[in-house]
Structure formats: C-alpha cells, structure tokens
N, CA and C atoms as a LAMMPS dump frame, in Angstrom:
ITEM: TIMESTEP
0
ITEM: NUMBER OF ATOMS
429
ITEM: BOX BOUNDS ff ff ff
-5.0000000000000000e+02 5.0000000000000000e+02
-5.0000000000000000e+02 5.0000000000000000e+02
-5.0000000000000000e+02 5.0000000000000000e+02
ITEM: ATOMS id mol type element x y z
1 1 1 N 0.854 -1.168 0
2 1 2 C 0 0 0
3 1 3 C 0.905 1.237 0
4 2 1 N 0.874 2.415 -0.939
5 2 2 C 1.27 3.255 -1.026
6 2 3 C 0.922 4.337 0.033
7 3 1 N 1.682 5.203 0.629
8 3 2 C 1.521 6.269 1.265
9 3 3 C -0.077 7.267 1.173
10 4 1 N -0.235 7.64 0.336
11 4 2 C -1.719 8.24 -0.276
12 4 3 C -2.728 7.268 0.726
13 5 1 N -2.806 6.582 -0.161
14 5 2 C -3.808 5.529 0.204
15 5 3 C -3.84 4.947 1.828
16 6 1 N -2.854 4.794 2.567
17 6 2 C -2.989 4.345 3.486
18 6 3 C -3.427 5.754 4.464
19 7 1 N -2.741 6.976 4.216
20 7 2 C -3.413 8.238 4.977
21 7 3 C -4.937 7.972 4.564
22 8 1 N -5.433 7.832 3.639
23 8 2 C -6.866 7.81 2.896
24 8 3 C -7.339 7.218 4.548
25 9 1 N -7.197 5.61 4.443
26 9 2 C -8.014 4.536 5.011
27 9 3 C -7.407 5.203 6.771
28 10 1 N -6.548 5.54 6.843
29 10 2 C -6.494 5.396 8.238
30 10 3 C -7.15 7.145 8.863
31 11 1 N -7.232 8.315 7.683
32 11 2 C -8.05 9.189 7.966
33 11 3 C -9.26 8.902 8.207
34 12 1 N -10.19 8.368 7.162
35 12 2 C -11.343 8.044 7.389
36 12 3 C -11.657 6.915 8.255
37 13 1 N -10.867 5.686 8.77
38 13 2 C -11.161 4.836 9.933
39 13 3 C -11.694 6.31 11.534
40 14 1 N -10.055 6.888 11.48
41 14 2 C -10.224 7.708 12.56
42 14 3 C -11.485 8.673 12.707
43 15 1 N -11.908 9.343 11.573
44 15 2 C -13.066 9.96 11.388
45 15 3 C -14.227 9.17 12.03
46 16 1 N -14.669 8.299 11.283
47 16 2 C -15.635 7.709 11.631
48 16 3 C -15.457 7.129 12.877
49 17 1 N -14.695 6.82 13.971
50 17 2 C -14.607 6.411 14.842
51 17 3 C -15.028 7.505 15.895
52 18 1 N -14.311 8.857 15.945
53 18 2 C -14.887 10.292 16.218
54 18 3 C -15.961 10.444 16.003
55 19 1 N -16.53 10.152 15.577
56 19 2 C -17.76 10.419 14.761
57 19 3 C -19.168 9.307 15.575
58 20 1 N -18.372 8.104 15.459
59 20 2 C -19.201 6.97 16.254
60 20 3 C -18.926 7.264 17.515
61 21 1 N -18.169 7.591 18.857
62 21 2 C -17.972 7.804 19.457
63 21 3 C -18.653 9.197 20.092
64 22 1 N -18.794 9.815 19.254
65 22 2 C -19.677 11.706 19.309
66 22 3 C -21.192 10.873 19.096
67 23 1 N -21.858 10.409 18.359
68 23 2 C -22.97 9.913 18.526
69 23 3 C -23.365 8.4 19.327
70 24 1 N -22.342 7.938 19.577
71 24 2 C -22.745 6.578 20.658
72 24 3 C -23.044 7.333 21.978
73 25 1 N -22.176 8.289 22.178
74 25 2 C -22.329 8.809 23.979
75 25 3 C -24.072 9.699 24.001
76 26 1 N -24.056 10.542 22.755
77 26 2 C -25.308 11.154 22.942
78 26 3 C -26.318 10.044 23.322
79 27 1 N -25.99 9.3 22.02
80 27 2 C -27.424 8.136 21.48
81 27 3 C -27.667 6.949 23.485
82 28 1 N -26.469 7.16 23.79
83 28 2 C -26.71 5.825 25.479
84 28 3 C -27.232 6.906 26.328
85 29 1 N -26.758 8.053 26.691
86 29 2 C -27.283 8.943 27.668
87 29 3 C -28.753 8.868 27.067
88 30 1 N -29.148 9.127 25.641
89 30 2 C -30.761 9.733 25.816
90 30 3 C -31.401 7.801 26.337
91 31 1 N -30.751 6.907 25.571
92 31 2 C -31.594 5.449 25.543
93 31 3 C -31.624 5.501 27.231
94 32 1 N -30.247 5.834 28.194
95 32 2 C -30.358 5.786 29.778
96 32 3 C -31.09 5.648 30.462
97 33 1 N -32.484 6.89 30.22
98 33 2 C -33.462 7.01 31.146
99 33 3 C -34.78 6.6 30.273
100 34 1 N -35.894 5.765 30.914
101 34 2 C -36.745 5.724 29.339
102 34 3 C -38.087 6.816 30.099
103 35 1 N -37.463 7.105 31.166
104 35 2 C -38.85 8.309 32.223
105 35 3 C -39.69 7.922 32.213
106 36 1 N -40.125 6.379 32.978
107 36 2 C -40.633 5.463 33.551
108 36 3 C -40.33 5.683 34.639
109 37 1 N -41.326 5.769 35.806
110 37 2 C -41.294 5.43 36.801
111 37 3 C -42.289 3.861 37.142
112 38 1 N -41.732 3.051 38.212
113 38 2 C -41.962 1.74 38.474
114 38 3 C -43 1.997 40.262
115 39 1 N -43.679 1.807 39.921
116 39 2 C -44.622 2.042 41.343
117 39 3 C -44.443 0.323 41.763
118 40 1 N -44.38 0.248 43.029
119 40 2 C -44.031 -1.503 43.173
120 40 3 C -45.438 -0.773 44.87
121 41 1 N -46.099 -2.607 44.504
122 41 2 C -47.241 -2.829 46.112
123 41 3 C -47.388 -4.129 46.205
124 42 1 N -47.789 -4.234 47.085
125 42 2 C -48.342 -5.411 47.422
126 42 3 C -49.7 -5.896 47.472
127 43 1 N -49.937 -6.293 46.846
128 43 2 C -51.819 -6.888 46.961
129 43 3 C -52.452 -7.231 48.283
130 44 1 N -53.197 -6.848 48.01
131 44 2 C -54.31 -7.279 49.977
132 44 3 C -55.977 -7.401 49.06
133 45 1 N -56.032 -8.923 49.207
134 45 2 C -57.469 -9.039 49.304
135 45 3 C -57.681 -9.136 47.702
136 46 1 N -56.819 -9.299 46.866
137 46 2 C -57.122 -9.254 45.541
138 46 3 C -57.148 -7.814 45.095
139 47 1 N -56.22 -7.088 45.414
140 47 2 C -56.366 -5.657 45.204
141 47 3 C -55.259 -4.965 45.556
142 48 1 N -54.983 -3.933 44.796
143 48 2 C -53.931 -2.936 44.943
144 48 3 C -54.726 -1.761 44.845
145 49 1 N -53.853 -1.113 45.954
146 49 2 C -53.942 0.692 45.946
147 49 3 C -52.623 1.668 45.733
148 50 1 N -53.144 2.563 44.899
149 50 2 C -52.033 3.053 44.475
150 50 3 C -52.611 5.295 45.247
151 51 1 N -51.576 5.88 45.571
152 51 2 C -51.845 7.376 45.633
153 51 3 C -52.306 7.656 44.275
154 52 1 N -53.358 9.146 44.557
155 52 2 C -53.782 9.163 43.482
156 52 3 C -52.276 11.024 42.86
157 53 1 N -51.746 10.92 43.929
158 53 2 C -50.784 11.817 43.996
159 53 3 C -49.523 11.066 43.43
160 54 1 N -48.825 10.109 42.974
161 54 2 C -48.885 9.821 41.632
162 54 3 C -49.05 10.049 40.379
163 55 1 N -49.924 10.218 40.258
164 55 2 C -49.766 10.991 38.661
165 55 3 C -49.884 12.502 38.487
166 56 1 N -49.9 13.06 39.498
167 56 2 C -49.457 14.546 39.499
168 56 3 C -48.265 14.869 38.126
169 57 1 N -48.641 15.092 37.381
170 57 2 C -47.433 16.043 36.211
171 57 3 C -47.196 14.462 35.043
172 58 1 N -48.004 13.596 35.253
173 58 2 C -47.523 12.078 34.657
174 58 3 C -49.323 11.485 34.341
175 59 1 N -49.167 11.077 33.097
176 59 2 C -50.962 10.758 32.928
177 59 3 C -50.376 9.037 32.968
178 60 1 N -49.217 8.429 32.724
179 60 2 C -49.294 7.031 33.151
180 60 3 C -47.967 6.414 34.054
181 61 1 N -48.383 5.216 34.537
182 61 2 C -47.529 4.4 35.708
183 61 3 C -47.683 3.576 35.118
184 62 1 N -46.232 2.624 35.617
185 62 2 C -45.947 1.279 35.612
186 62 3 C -45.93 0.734 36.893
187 63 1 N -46.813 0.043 37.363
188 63 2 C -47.64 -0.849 38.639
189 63 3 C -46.454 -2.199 38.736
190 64 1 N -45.595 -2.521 39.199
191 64 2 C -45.247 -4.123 39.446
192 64 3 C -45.861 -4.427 40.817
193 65 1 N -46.541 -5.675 40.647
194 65 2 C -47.261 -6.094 42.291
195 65 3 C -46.145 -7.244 42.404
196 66 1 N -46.207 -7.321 44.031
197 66 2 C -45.509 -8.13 44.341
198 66 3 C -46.001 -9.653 43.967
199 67 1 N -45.334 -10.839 43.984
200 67 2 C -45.397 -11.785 43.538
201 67 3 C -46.859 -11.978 42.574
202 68 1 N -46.708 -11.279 41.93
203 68 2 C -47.344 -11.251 40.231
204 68 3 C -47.047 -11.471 39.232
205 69 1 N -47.045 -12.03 38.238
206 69 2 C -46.148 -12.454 37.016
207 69 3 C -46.478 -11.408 35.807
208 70 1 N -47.178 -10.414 36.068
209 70 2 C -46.942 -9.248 34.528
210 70 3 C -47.384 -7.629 35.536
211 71 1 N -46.818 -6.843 35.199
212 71 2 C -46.627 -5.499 35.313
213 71 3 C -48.363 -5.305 34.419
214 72 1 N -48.32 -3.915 35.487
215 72 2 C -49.842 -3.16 34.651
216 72 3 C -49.589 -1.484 35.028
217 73 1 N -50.022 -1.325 33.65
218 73 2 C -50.072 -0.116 33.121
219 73 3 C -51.445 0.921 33.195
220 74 1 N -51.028 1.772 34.078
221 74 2 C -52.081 2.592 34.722
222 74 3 C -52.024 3.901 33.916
223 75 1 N -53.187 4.129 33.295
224 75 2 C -53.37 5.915 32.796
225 75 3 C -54.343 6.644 33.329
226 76 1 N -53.845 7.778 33.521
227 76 2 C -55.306 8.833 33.761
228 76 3 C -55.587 9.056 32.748
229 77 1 N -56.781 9.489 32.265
230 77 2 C -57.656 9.217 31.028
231 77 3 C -57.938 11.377 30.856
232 78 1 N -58.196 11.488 30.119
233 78 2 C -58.352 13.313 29.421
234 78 3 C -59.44 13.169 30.69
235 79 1 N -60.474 12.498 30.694
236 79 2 C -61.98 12.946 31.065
237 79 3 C -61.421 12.988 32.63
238 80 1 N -60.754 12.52 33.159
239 80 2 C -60.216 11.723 34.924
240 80 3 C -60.521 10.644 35.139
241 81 1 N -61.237 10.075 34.258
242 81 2 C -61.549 8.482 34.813
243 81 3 C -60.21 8.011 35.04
244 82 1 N -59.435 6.583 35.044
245 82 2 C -58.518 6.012 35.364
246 82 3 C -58.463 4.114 34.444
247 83 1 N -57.379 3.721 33.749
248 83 2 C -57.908 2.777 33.276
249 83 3 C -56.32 1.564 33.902
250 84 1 N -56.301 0.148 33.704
251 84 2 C -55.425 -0.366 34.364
252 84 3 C -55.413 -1.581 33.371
253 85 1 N -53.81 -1.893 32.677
254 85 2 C -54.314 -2.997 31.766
255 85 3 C -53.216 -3.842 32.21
256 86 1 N -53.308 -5.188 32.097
257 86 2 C -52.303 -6.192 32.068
258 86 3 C -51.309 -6.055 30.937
259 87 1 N -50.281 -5.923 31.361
260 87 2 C -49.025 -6.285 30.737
261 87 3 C -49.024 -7.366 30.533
262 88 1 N -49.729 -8.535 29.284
263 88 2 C -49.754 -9.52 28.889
264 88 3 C -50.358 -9.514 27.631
265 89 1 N -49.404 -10.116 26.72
266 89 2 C -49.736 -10.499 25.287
267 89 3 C -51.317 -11.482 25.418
268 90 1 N -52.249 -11.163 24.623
269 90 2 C -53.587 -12.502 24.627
270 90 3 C -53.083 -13.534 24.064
271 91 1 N -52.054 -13.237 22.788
272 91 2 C -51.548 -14.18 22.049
273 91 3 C -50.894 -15.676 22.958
274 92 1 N -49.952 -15.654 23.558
275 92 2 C -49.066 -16.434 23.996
276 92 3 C -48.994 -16.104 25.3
277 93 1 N -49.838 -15.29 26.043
278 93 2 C -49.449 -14.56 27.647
279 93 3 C -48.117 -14.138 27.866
280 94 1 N -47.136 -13.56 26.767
281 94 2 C -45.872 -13.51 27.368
282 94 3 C -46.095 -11.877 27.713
283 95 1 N -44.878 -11.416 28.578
284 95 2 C -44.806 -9.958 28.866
285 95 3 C -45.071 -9.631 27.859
286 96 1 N -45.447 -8.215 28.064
287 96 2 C -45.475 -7.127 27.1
288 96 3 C -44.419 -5.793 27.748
289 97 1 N -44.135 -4.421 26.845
290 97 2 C -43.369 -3.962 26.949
291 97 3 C -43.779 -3.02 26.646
292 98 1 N -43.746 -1.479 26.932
293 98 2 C -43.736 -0.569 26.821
294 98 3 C -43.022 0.28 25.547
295 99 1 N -43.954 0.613 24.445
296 99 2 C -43.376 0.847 23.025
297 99 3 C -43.95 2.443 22.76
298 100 1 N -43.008 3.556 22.957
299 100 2 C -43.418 4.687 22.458
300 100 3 C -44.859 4.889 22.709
301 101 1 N -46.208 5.52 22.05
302 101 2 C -47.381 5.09 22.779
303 101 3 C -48.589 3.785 23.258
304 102 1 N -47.74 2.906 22.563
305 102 2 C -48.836 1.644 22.833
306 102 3 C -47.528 0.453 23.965
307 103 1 N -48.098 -0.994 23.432
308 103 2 C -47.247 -1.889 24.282
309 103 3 C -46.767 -2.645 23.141
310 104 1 N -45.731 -3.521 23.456
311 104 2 C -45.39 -4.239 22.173
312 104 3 C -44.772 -5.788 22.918
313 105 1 N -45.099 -6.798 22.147
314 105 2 C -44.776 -8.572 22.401
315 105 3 C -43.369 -8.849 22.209
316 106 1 N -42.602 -9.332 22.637
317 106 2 C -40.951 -9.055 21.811
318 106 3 C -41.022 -11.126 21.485
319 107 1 N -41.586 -11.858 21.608
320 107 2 C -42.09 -13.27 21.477
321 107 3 C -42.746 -13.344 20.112
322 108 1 N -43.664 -12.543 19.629
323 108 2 C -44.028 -12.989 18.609
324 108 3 C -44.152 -11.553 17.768
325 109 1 N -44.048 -10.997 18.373
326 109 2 C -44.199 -9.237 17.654
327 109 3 C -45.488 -8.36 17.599
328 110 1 N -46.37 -9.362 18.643
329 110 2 C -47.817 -8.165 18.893
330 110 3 C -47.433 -6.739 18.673
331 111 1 N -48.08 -5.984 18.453
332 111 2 C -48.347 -4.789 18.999
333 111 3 C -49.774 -4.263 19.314
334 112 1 N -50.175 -3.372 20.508
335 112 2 C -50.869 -2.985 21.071
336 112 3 C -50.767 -2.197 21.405
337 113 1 N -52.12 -0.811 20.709
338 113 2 C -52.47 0.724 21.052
339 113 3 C -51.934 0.936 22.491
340 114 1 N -52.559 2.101 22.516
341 114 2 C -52.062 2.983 24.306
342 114 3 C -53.521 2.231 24.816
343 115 1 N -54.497 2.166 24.194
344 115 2 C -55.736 1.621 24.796
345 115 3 C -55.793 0.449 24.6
346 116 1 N -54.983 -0.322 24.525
347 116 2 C -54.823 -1.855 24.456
348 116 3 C -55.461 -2.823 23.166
349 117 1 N -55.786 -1.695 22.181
350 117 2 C -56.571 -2.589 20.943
351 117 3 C -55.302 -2.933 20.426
352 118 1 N -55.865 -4.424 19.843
353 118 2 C -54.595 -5.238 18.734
354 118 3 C -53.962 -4.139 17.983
355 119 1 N -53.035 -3.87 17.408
356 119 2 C -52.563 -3.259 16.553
357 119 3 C -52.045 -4.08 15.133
358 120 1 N -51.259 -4.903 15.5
359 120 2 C -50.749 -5.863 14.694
360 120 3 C -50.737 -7.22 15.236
361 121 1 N -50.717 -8.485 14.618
362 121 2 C -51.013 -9.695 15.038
363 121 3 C -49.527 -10.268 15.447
364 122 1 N -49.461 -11.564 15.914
365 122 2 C -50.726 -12.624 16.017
366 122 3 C -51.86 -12.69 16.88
367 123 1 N -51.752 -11.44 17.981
368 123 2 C -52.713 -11.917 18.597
369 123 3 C -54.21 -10.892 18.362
370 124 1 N -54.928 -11.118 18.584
371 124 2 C -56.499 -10.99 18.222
372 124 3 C -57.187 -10.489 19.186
373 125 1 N -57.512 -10.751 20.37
374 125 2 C -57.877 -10.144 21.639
375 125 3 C -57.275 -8.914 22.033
376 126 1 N -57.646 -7.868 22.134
377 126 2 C -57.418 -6.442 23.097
378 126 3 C -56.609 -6.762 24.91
379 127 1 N -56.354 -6.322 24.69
380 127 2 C -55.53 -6.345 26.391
381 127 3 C -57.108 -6.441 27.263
382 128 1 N -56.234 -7.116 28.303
383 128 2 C -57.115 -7.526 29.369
384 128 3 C -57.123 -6.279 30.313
385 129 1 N -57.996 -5.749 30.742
386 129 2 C -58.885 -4.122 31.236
387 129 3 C -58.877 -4.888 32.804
388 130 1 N -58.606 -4.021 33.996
389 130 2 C -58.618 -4.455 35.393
390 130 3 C -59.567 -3.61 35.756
391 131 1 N -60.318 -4.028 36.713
392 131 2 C -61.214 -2.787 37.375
393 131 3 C -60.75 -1.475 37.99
394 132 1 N -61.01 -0.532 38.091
395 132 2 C -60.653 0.605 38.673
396 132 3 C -61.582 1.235 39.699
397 133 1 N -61.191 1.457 40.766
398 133 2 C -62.187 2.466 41.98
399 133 3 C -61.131 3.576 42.507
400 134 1 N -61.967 4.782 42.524
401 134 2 C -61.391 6.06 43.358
402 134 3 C -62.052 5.56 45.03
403 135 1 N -61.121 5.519 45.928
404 135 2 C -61.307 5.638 46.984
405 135 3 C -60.698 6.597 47.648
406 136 1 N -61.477 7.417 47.944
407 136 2 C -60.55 8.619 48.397
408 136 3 C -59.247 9.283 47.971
409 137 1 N -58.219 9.358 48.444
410 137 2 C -57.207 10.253 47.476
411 137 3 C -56.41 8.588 46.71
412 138 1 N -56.739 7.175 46.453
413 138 2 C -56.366 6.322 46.08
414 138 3 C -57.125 5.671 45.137
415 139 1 N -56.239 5.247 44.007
416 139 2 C -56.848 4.275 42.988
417 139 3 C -56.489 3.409 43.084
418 140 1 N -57.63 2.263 43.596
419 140 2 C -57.806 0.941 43.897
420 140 3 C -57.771 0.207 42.213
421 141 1 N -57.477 -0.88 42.088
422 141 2 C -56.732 -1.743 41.384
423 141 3 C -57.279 -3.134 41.524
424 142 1 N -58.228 -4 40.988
425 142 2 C -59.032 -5.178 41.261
426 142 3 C -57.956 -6.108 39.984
427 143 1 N -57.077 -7.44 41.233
428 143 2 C -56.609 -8.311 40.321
429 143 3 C -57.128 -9.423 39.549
C-alpha cells in the first residue's frame, strides 16, 4: 500500500470512529433514562392501591405487584376516569413492553395501542382491562 492511500483509510477509519464515538455517547445517555417510573405494592385481598398523587405532572404508571407475574399499566384518562391494563400479550401470555405510545410482544411481535386494541397480530384479543375504583385520594386496582 502506497503512502496516499494508506493516509486515505487510516483518515477516514479515525473519522468515523470520532464520529461513532460523538454519537454513541449522545445516542446511550438519551436510551439511559426511558422516564418510567416503576410504582411496586403489594396486593391485599385481591387488590392494589395506588396514591392518586402519583400521577401529578404524569398521565401514566408502571404498577409491578408483588409476587405477580406481569406489570400493569395505569393511565389517567383526558376525562379523569382512570384505566389499568395487564401487561400480557392474549396471544401467547408472554410480557409485554412498553413501546413509544402503545405496548409491544418481543415473542411474537404483537403490537398494542395505548388503549390496548390489537394493533398488529398474532394476537387478536385487546388487552385484558382491570377494574378501577377512586377511593378517596387512592386508585384501587381489582386483580
């Protein structure tokens, strides 16, 4: 390899490495935080309560109950009602995951609205809807 040519390849290696390095650090700091907060309880009686001081400045939560096998996703709704869905694919029951505004299957590739309608298949059924009660400054949670 001639002189020319090897400045060529070893300029542009270094470039692009600068370059990957200037956008890897931005691109991990923003992926870092996904500004999720994780509300964790414990069930009593077939039921969780959550503050309704909580969603102060935040229209949704991520609920993990203790020894439960799927996370649920709590929104305050425009009107104030309150809605609570299982983090579970209908398809295959596997987790579901939190995708920009809806949920998404990483098992078979569901996707599912912010309101839990199918979006894309395989699965066919809408997310499973939990009951909701205002009890005083708390939103009760029926498992």
């Amino acid at each position: 390899m001639d002189r020319r040519n090897f400045l060529k390849q070893s300029c542009g290696a270094c470039a692009a490495m600068s370059l990957g390095a200037l956008l890897g650090t931005s691109f991990l700091e923003s992926c870092g935080s996904t500004g999720l907060s994780v509300l964790k309880a414990a069930p009593s009686d077939g039921k969780v309560s959550v503050p309704l001081a909580q969603f102060e400045g935040h229209n949704f939560q991520l609920l993990r109950v203790n020894n439960y096998n799927y996370d649920i996703a709590l929104q305050r709704k425009d009107d104030g009602t309150y809605s609570a869905m299982l983090l579970m694919c209908t398809h295959a029951r596997h987790p579901l995951t939190k995708a920009g505004s809806g949920y998404y299957c990483t098992l078979h590739g569901s996707k599912f609205s912010a309101d839990g309608k199918v979006e894309k298949g395989p699965a066919s059924k809408p997310m499973v809807l939990l009951p909701t009660a205002i009890d005083g400054d708390r939103l009760v949670v029926t498992l």
